[in-house]
C-alpha positions as CSV (number, residue, x, y, z in Angstrom):
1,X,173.2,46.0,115.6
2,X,170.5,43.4,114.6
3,X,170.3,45.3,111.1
4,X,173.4,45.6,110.4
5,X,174.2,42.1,110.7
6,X,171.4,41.2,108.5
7,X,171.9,43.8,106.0
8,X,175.8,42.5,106.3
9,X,174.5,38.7,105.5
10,X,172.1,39.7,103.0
11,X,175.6,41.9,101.2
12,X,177.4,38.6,101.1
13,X,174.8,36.4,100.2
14,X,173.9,38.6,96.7
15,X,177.8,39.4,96.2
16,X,177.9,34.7,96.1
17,X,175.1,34.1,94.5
18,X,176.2,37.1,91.8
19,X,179.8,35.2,91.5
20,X,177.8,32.1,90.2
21,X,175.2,33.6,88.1
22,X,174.4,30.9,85.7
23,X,174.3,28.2,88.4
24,X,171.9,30.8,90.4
25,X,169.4,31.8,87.0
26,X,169.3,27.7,86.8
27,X,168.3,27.1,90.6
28,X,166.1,29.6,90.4
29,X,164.0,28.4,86.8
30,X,162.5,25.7,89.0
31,X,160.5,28.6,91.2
32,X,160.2,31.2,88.2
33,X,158.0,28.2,86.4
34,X,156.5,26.9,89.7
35,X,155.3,30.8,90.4
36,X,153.7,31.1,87.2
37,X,152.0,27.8,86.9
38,X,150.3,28.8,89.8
39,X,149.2,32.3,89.4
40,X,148.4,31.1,85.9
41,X,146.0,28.2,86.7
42,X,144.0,30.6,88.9
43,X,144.0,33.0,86.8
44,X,142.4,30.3,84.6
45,X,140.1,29.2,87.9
46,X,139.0,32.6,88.5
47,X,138.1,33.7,84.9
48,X,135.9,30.6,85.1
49,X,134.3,31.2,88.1
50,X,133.3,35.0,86.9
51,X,131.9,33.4,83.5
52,X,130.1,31.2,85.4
53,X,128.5,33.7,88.3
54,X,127.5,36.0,84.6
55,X,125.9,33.1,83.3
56,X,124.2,32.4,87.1
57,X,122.8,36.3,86.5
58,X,122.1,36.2,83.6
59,X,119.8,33.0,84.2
60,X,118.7,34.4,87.4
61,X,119.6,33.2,90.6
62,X,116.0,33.6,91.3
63,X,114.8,31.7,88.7
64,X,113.5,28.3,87.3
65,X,113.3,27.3,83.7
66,X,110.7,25.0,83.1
67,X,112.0,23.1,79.3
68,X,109.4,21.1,77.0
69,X,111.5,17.9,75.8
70,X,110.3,17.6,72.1
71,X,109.7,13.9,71.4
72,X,112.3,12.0,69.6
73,X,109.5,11.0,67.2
74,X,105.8,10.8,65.7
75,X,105.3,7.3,67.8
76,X,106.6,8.8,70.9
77,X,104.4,11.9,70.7
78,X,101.5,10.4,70.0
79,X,102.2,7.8,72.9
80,X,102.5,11.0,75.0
81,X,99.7,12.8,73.7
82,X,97.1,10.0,75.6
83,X,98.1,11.1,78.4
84,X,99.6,14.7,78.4
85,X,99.5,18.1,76.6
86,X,102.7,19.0,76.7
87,X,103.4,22.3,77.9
88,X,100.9,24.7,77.4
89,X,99.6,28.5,77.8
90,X,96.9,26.6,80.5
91,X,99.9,25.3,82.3
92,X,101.5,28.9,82.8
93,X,98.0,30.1,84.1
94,X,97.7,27.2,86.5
95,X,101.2,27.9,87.8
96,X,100.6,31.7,88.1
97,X,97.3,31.1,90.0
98,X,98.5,28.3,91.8
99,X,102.5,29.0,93.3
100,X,102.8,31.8,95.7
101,X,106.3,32.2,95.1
102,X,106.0,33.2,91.6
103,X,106.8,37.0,91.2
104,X,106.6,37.1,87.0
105,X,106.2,34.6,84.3
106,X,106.8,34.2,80.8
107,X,106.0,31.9,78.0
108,X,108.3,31.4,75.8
109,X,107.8,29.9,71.8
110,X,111.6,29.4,69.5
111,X,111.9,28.8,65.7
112,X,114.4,28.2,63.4
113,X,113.5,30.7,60.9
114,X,113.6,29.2,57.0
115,X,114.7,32.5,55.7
116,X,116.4,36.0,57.0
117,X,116.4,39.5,55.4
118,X,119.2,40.9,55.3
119,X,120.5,38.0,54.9
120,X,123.8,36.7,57.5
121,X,126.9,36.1,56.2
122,X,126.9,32.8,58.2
123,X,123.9,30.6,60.5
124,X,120.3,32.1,60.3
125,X,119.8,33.4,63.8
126,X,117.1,31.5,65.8
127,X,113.6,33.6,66.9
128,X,112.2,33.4,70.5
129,X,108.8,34.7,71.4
130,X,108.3,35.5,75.0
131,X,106.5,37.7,76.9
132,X,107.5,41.1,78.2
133,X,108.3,39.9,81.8
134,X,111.1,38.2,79.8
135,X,113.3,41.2,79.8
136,X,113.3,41.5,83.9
137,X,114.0,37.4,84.1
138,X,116.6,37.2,82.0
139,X,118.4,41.0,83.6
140,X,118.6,42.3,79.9
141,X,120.8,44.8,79.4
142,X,120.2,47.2,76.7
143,X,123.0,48.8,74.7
144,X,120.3,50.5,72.2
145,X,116.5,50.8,72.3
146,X,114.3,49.3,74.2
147,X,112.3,46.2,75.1
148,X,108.9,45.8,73.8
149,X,105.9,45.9,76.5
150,X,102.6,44.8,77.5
151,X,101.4,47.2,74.4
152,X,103.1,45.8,72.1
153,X,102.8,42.0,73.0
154,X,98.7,43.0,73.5
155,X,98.6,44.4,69.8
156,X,101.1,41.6,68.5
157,X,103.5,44.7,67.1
158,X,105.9,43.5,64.4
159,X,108.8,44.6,66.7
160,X,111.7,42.8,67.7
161,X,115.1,43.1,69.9
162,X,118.4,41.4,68.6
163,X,121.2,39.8,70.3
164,X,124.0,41.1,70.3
165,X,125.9,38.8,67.6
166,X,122.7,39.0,65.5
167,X,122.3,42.4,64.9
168,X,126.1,42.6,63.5
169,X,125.2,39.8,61.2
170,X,122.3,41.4,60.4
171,X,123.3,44.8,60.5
172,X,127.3,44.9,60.7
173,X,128.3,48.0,63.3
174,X,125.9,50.5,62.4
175,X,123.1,51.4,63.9
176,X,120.2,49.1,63.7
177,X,117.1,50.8,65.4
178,X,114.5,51.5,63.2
179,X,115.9,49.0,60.5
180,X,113.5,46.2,59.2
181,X,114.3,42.7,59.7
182,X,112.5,39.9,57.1
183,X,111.3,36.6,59.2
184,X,110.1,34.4,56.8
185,X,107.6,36.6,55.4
186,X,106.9,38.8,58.4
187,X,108.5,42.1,58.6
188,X,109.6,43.1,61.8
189,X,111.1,46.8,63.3
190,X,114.5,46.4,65.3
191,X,113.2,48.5,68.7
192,X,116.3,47.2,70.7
193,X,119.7,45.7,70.4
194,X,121.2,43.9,73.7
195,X,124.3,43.9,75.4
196,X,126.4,40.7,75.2
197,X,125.4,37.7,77.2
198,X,127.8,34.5,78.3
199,X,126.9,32.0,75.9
200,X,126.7,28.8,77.7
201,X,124.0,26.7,79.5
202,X,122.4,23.4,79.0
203,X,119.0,22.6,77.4
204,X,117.1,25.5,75.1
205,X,119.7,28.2,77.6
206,X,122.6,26.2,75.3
207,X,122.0,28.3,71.8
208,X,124.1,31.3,71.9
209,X,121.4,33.9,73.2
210,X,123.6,36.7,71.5
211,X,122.4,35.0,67.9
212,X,118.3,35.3,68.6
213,X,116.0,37.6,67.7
214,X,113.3,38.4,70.3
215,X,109.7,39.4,69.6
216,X,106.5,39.2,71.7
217,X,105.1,36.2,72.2
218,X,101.6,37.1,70.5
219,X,103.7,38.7,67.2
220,X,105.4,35.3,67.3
221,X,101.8,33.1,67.6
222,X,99.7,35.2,65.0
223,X,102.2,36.3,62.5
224,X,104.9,33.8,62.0
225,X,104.0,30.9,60.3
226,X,106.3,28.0,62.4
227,X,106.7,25.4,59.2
228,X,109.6,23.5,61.3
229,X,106.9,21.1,63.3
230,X,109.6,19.0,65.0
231,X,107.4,17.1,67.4
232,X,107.4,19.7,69.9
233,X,105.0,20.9,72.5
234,X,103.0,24.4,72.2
235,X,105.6,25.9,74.3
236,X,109.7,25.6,74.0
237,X,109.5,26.8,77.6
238,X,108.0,28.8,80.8
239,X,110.9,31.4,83.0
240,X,109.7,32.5,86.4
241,X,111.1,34.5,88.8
242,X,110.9,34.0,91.8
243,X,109.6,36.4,94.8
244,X,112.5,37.8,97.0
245,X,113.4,35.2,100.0
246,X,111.5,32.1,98.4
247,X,113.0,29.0,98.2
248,X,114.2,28.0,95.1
249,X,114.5,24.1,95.7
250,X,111.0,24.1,97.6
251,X,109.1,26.2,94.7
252,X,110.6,23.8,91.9
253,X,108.9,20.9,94.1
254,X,105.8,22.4,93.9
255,X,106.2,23.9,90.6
256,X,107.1,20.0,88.7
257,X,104.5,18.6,91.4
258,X,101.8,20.8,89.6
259,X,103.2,19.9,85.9
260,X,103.5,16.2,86.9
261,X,99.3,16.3,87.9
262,X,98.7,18.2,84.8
263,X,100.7,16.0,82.9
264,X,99.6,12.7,84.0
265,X,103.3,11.6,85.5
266,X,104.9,11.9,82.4
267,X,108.2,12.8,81.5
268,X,108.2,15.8,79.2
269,X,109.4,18.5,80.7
270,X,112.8,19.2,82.9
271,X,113.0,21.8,85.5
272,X,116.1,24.0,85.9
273,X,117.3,25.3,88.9
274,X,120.2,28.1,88.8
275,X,121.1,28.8,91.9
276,X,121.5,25.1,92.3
277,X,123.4,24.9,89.2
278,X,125.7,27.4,90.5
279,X,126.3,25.5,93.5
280,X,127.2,22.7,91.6
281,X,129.1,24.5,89.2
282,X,131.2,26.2,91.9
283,X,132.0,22.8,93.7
284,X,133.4,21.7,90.2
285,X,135.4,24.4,89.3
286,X,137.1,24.3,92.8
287,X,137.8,20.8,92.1
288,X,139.2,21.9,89.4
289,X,141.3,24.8,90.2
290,X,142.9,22.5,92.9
291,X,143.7,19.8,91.2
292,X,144.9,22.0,88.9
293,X,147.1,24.2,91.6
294,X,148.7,21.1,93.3
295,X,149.9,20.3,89.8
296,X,151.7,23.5,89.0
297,X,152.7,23.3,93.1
298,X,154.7,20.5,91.8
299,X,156.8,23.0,89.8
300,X,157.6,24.7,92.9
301,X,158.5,21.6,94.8
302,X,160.9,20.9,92.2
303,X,162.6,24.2,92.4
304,X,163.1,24.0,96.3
305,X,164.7,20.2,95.6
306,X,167.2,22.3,93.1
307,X,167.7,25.0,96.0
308,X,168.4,22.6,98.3
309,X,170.9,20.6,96.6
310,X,172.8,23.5,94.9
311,X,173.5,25.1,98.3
312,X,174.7,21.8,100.0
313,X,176.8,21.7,97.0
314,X,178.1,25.3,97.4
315,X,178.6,24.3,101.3
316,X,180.8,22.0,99.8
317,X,182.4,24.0,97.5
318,X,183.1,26.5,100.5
319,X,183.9,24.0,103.3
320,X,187.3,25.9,103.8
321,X,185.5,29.2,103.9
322,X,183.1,28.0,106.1
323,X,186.2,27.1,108.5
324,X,187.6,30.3,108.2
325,X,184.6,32.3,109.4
326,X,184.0,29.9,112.5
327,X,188.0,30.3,113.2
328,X,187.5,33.9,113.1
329,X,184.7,33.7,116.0
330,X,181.7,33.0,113.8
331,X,178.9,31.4,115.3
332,X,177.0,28.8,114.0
333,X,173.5,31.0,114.1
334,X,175.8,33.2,111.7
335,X,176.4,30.2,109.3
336,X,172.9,29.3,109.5
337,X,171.7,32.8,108.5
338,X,174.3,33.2,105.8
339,X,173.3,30.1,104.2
340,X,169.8,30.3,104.6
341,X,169.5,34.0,103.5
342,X,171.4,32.9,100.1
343,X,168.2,30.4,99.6
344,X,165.4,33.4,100.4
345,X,167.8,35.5,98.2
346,X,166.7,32.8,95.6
347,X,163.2,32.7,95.9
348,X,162.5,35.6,96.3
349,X,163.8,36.5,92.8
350,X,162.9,33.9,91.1
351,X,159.4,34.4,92.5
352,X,159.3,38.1,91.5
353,X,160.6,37.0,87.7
354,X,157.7,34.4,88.2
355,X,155.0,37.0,88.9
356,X,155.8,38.4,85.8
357,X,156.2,35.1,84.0
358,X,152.3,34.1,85.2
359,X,151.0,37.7,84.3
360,X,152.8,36.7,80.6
361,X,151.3,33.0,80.6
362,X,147.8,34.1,82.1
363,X,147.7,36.5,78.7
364,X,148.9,34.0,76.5
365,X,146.4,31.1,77.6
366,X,143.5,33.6,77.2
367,X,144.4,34.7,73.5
368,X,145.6,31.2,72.2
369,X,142.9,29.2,74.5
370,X,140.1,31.9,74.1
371,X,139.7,31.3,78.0
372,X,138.8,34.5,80.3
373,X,141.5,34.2,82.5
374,X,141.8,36.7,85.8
375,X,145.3,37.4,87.8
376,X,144.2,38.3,91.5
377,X,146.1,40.2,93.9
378,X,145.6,36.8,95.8
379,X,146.9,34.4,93.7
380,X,150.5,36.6,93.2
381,X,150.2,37.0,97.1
382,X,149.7,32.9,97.1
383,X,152.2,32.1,94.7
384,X,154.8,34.7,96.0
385,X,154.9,33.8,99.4
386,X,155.1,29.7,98.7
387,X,158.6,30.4,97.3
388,X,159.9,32.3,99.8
389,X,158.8,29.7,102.4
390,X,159.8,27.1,99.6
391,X,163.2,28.9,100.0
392,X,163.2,29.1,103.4
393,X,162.2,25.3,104.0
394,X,164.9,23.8,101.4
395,X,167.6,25.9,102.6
396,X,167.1,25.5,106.3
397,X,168.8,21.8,105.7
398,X,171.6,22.7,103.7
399,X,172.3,25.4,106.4
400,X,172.1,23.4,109.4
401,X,174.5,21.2,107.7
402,X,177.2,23.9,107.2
403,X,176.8,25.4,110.6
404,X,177.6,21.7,112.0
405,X,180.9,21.8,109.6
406,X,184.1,21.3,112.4
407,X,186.2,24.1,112.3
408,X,189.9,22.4,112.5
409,X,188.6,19.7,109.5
410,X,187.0,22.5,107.3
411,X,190.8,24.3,107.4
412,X,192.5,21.4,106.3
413,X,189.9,20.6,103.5
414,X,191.4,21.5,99.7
């Protein structure tokens, strides 16, 4: 009996809102946009927060990166060098021997080479030495070759492994193993292409690591000739991991206490922490995903004010209706329900359309924008199930107010 009524309101409530088509596309535009603002700026909020937690990896989450800060001039170095030697080989031996919590380190030396063979249709890429423990670090991924080792860093081989985005401006898309690249004037042997990385950090982490060419760090200090002296310290930089279970914030204490006593307090070095920048990353990006949500939630606020005023206007519209049906023995539950299935009825497709209209702007905002952008099952659950209540909230009003129509008055109404 229950079903049948329901599936009898639910009959006449399509059959209305089908007699005024136009007026029902137009109530329901408000929800269709409101829908797909939403499941579109999470999409957005979501792509983010995957770039970010590949970036996180790809820096380690067990990590710090210890960054010389090259001195802005020959006054200021020479100021520092009274009191400090920069970052050296000695401080990664004192660190090793000195922080229990250090599972593998790695020097690491960077260039800006002055020439490239073959030479790159655009920007020469940049050259990192480091050592081998590098590879782990950093969770390189390999798409051909290999890394070099403790062999070849020992025997400072003229090897070398090439970002992604390097070895196609080297190389274009065939095969570069085995191929020569020209540093300068050091040959070196492509052993190893990598897999693409997120491109995107702060400090020395900032250069596009898919545009560098890696070699060990003793090929780097005995056969490359650096001619770029830009007032910087012996090393760019030291990358530890971390031991399993240490703590990150703890060991960087220790670790910039032991720099600070080697250095003579001064300031020229910075030490990262990841996992504490993807703390502080996440607690900005949900920022910004809400703010972001509750502006697109506007959208669906609107379209519930335009579903609540075109059904009071249709309860006008069908005042002698409405009379009719409570003269016939209607109850007001039954007004209620026809009224305020009319406003689901609404919602509900205009938040199905929506869906569709979110997949559609989440696709265009990641080709125009360039912007990894991610539709979850979540965020179409979210955004689906506000309209309906939208619906069901703005319509309950209108309802209420026909149900309370007087029968006798509603008959004689033109």
């Amino acid at each position: 009996m229950l079903v049948g009524r329901y599936r009898s309101d639910l009959a006449l409530a399509a059959a209305n809102l089908w007699t005024q088509k136009t007026r029902t596309v137009l109530t329901a535009l408000g929800i269709i946009f409101g829908v797909g603002a939403v499941i579109g700026m999470l999409a957005i909020g979501a792509g983010a927060r995957e770039e970010s937690l590949r970036f996180i990896e790809q820096l380690g989450v067990h990590n710090l990166l210890i960054e010389s800060r090259p001195a802005s001039g020959e006054q200021e170095l020479q100021q520092r060098r009274r009191t400090s030697p920069g970052l050296t080989e000695r401080d990664v031996r004192v660190l090793e021997a000195n922080v229990d919590a250090v599972e593998m380190i790695s020097a690491r030396r960077s260039m800006h080479p002055a020439r490239v063979l073959p030479k790159p249709p655009q920007d020469l890429p940049e050259l990192y030495g480091v050592r081998p423990a590098y590879a782990t670090i950093h969770n390189w991924k390999l798409a051909q070759g290999r890394s070099f080792d403790k062999h070849d860093d020992d025997s400072s081989a003229p090897v070398c492994v090439l970002g992604e985005n390097a070895k196609i401006s080297l190389f274009g898309f065939v095969s570069a193993i085995g191929q020569y690249v020209k540093v300068n004037d050091t040959w070196l042997r492509v052993i190893g292409v990598l897999q693409a990385q997120v491109s995107s950090g702060t400090g020395a982490q900032a250069l596009d690591p898919n545009r560098i060419i890696y070699i060990p760090l003793n090929t780097f200090q005995y056969r490359i000739w650096d001619t770029n002296f830009s007032f910087k310290d012996d090393l760019d930089g030291v990358d530890i991991r971390l031991k399993a279970g240490a703590d990150s914030i703890n060991a960087a204490k220790i670790v910039t206490a032991i720099l600070n006593s080697t250095h003579h307090d001064t300031p020229d070095f910075t030490v990262t922490i990841p996992a504490e920048l993807l703390a502080e990353q996440q607690r900005a990006q949900s920022i910004f995903t809400y703010v972001m949500v509750a502006i697109a939630a506007i959208s669906l606020l609107v379209g519930g004010i335009g579903i609540m005023n075109i059904v009071l206007a249709t309860v006008l519209e069908r005042t002698r209706e409405i009379g009719i049906r409570r003269a016939t023995g209607a109850k007001r539950s039954d007004i209620v329900r026809q009224f305020l299935v009319e406003s689901v009825l609404i919602s509900i497709g205009g938040g199905v359309v929506g869906i569709a209209f979110g997949y559609l702007l989440s696709w265009l905002i990641a080709a125009a924008a360039e912007w990894k952008t991610i539709v979850t099952p979540a965020s179409v659950a979210i955004a689906f199930g506000v309209s309906v209540a939208v619906g069901l909230v703005f319509g309950i009003y209108p309802a209420r107010k026909a149900s309370l129509v007087d029968p006798i008055e509603a008959l004689r109404y033109e």
